[in-house]
C-alpha positions in Angstrom: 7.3 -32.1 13.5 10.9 -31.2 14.2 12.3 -32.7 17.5 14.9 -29.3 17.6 13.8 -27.8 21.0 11.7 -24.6 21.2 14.3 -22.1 22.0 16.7 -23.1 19.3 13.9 -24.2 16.9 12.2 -20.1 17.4 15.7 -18.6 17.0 16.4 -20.4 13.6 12.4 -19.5 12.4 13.6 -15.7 13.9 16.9 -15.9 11.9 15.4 -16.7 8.7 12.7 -14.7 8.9 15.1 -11.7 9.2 17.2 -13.3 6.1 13.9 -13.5 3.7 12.8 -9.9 5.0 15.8 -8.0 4.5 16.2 -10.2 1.0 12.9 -9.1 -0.2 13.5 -5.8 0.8 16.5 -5.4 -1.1 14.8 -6.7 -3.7 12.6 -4.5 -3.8 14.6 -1.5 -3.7 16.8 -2.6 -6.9 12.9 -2.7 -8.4 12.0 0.8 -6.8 15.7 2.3 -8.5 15.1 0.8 -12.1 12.2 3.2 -11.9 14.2 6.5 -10.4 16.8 6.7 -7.2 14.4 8.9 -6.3 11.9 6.6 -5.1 14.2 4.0 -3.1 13.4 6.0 0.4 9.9 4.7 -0.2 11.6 0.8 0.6 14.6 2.1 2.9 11.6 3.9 5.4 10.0 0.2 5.3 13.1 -1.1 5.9 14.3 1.0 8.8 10.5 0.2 10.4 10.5 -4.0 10.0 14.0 -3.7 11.1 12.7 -3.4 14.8 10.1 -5.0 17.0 9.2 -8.1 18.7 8.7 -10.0 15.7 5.1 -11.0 17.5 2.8 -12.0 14.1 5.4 -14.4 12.5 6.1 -16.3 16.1 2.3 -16.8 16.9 2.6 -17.8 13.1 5.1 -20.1 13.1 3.7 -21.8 16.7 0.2 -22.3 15.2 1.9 -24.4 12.2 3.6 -26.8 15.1 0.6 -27.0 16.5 -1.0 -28.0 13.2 1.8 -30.5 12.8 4.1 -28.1 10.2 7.5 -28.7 10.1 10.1 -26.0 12.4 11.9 -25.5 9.3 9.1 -25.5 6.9 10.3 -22.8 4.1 7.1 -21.3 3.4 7.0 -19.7 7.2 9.9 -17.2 6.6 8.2 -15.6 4.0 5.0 -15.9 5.8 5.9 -14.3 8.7 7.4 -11.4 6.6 4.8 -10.9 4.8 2.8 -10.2 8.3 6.0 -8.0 9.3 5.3 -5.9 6.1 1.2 -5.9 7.1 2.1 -4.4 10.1 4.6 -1.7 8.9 1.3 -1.0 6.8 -1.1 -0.5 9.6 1.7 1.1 11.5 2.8 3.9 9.3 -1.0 4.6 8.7 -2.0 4.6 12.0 1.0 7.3 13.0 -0.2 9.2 10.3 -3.9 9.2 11.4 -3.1 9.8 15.0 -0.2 12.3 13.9 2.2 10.1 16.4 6.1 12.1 16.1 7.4 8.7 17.0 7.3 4.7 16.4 10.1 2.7 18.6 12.2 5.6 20.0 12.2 6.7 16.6 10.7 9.2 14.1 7.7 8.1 12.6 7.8 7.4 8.9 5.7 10.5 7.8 8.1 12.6 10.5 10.9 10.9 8.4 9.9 12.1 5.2 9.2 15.5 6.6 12.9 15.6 7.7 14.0 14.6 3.9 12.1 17.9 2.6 13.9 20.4 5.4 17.3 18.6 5.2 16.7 19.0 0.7 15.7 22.7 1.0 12.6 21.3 -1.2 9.7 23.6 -2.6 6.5 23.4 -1.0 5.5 22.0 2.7 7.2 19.8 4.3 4.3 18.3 6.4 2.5 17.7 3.3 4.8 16.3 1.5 5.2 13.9 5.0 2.0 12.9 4.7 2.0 12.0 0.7 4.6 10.0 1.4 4.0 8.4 4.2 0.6 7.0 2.6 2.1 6.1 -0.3 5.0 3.9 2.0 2.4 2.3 3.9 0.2 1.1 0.3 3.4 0.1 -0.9 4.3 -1.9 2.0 1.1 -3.1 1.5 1.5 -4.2 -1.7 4.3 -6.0 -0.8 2.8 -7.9 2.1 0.4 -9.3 -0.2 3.0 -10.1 -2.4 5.0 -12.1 -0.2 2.3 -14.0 1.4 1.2 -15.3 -2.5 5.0 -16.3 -2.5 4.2 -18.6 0.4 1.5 -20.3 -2.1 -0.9 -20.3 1.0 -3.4 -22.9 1.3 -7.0 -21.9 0.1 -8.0 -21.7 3.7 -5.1 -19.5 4.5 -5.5 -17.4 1.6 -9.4 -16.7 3.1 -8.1 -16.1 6.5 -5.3 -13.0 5.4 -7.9 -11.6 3.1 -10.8 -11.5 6.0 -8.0 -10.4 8.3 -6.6 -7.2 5.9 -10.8 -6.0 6.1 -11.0 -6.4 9.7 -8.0 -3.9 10.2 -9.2 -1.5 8.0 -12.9 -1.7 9.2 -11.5 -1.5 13.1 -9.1 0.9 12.5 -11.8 3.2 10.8 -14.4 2.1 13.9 -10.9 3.5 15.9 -11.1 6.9 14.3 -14.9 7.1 14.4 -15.2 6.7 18.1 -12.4 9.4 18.5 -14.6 11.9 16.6 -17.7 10.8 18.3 -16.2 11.3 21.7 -18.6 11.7 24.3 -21.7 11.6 23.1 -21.6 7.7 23.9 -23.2 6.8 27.0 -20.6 4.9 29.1 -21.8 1.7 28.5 -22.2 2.2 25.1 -18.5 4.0 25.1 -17.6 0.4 26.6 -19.0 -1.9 24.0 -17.7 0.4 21.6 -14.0 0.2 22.8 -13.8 -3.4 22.9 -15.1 -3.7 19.7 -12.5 -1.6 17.7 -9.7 -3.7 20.1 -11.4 -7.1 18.8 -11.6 -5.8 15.0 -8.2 -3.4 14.8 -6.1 -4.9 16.7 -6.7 -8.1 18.5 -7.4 -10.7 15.6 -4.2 -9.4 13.2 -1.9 -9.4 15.9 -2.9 -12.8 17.7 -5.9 -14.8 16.3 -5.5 -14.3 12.8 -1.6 -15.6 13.0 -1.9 -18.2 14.8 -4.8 -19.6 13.0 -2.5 -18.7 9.3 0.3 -20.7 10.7 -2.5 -23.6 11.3 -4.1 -23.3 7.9 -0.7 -23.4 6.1 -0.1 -26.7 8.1 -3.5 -28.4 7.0 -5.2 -27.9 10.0 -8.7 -28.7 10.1 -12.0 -26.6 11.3 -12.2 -28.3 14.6 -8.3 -27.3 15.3 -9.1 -23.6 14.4 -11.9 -23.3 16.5 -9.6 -24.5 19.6 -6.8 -22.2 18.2 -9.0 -19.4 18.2 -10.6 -19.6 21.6 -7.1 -19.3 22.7 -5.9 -16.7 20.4 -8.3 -14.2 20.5 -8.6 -13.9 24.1 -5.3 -13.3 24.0 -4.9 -10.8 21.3 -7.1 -8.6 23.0 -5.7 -8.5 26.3 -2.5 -7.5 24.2 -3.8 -4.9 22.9 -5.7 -3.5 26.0 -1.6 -4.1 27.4 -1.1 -1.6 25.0 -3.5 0.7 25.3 -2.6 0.8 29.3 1.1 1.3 28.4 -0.2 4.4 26.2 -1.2 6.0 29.1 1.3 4.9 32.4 4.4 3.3 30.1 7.4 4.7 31.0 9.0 6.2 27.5 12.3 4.7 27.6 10.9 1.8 26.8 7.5 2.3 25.2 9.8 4.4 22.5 6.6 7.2 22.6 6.2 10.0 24.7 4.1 9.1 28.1 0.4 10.1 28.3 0.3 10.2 24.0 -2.6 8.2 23.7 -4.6 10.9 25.6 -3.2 13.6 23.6 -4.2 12.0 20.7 -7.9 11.7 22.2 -8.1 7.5 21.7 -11.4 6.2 23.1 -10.1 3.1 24.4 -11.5 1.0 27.1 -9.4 2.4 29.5 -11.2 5.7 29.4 -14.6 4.2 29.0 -13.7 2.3 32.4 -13.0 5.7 33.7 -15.7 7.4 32.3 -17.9 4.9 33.7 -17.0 5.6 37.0 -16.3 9.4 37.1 -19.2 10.6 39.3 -17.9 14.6 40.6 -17.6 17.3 37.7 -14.0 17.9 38.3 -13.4 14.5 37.1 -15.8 15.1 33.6 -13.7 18.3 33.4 -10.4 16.1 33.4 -11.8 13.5 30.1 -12.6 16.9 28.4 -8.7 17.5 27.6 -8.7 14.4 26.0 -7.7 14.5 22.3 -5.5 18.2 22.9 -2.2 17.9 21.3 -0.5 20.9 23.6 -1.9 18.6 26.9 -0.1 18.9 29.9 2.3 16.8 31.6 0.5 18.0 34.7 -2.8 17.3 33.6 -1.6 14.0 31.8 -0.3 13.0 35.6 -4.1 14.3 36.8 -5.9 11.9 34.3 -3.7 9.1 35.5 -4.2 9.9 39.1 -8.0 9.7 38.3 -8.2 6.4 36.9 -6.3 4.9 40.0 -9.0 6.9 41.9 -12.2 5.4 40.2 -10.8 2.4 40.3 -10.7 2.4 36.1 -6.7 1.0 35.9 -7.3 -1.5 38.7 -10.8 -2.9 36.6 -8.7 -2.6 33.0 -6.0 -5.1 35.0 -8.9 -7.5 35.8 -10.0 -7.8 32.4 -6.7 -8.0 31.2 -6.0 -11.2 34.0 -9.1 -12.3 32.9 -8.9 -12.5 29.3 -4.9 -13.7 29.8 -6.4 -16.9 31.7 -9.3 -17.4 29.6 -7.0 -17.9 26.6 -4.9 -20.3 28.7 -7.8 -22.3 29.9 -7.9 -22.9 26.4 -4.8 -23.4 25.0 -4.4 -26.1 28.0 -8.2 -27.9 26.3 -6.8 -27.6 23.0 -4.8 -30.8 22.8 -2.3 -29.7 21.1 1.9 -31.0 20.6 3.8 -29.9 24.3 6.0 -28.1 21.9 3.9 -25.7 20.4 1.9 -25.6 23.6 4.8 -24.2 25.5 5.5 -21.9 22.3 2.3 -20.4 22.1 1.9 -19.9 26.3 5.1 -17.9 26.1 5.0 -16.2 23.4 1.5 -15.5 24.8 2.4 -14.4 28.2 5.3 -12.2 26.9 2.6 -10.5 24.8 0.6 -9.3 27.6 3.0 -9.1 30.8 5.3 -6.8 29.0 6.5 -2.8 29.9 7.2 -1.8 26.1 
């Protein structure tokens, strides 16, 4: 392994990652214009998406390969970690879509984007529609190109198992996501419970943490044992990530969650945090308050109402425990695992920026 220190060995990873991305990208554009101009916004809506964020996937990528052993400046991570940056522009643009989100990191959205293009072109037809066609098509495509990468990373054989397990578990949580939202309340609370951290296990929690972490691994040769200790730290900790995130859908403040405050409870999301609340709703004024959930005209008043509610019942102060919980769990483990002090350290802050974070 590299004897570069951790901060300067993450910030060259960071810097080529950003080099292979926007390479590819570009690359991919001149490819998109042979076929027609026409089609390039497809790539430069991609583009303007991976262009942002916490670059969270390739880190907890590139820390599980030290912890494997990989090399710092091993060349296959670049393109492996942008080939997760172009995953998650995938599930992204999708999931906006699905949950008709008007924003994605103090930005339009991508199908918002599109909808723009048709107004600003004094095009035929609908503009939302033609938002939406598009906007599916730019998520496949980015896809596509995910999958792409990743085979330019010439992936071990137990890597290559690992990304195509994790691209099912997305699609299968992210469908278990929009089933719960249509089955609403007809769950009993305990059963609304189960279901909730399911879909945050299968949508969420294993692409964004586990899943990484353990493709960094595999890349690096690691064995079974070594991703069985990876994993009972990972997964832990990708799902108290993502219930971070659900609880930031609901109380983040908007200049730096980049989405409007309360949006997850316009958009009607059955996440744990309203099972919690459900669970302990016991007067009809509080049933009345969960049966706004999922209106897209809701309230600011009533979206302060709901939050006052959960602090009430105790619902936000039980979501935080779990959260604390899981968060300690996952370094309980990581501590057991045995792994290099290097990528130790990496993963635990990477890790602990994951879930102690505002945005």
């Amino acid at each position: 392994m590299s004897a570069t220190p951790a901060p300067q060995a993450q910030l060259h990873f960071t810097r080529a990652l950003d080099a292979r991305l926007a390479s590819f990208l570009e690359q991919q554009a001149e490819v998109v214009r042979q076929i027609s101009p026409d089609a390039v916004p497809l790539v430069e809506r991609i583009a303007t998406l991976t262009a942002g964020g916490k670059r969270l996937r390739p880190l907890f990528a590139f820390w599980g390969s030290l912890a494997a052993g990989g090399r710092s400046d091993d060349p296959a991570l670049p393109t492996l970690g942008a080939a997760l940056e172009l995953f998650q522009a995938a599930a992204l643009i999708h999931d906006d879509l699905i949950d008709h989100s008007d924003t994605r990191r103090g930005g339009p959205s991508v199908h918002r984007r599109f909808e723009a293009l048709h107004r600003e072109s004094a095009w035929d037809l609908d503009a939302q529609d033609f938002g939406t066609s598009a906007a599916i098509l730019a998520g496949d495509l980015a896809l596509s190109m995910s999958e792409q990468l990743f085979a330019q990373a010439l992936p071990t054989p137990r890597a290559r198992d690992l990304f195509d397990v994790m691209r099912t578990q997305v699609m299968a949580g992210q469908y278990l996501d929009v089933l719960e939202e249509q089955i609403g309340g007809s769950r009993t609370p305990a059963e609304a419970v189960a279901a909730a951290r399911t879909v945050v296990r299968f949508k969420s929690a294993k692409y964004s943490v586990e899943n990484p972490v353990l493709l960094g691994a595999a890349q690096a040769g690691a064995d079974e044992a070594l991703l069985a200790r990876l994993s009972e730290f990972a997964l832990p900790l990708g799902e108290a990530f993502q219930l971070r995130d659900d609880e930031l859908g609901v109380f983040g403040d908007p200049a730096t969650t980049g989405k409007p405050a309360g949006d997850d409870l316009r958009e009607g999301k059955r996440t744990l945090l309203i099972a919690l609340t459900r669970e302990r709703a016991q007067d009809q004024d509080s049933w009345d308050l969960l049966s706004h959930l999922g209106r897209p005209d809701l309230s600011e008043p009533v979206v302060e109402a709901i939050r006052t509610m959960m602090r009430q019942v105790g619902a936000l102060a039980a979501h935080e425990e779990i959260i604390e919980s899981l968060t300690q769990q996952a370094l309980s483990a990581l501590d057991a695992a045995g792994l290099p002090e290097q990528a130790r350290e990496g993963l635990r802050t990477a890790g602990l920026r994951a879930v102690r974070r505002s945005a």
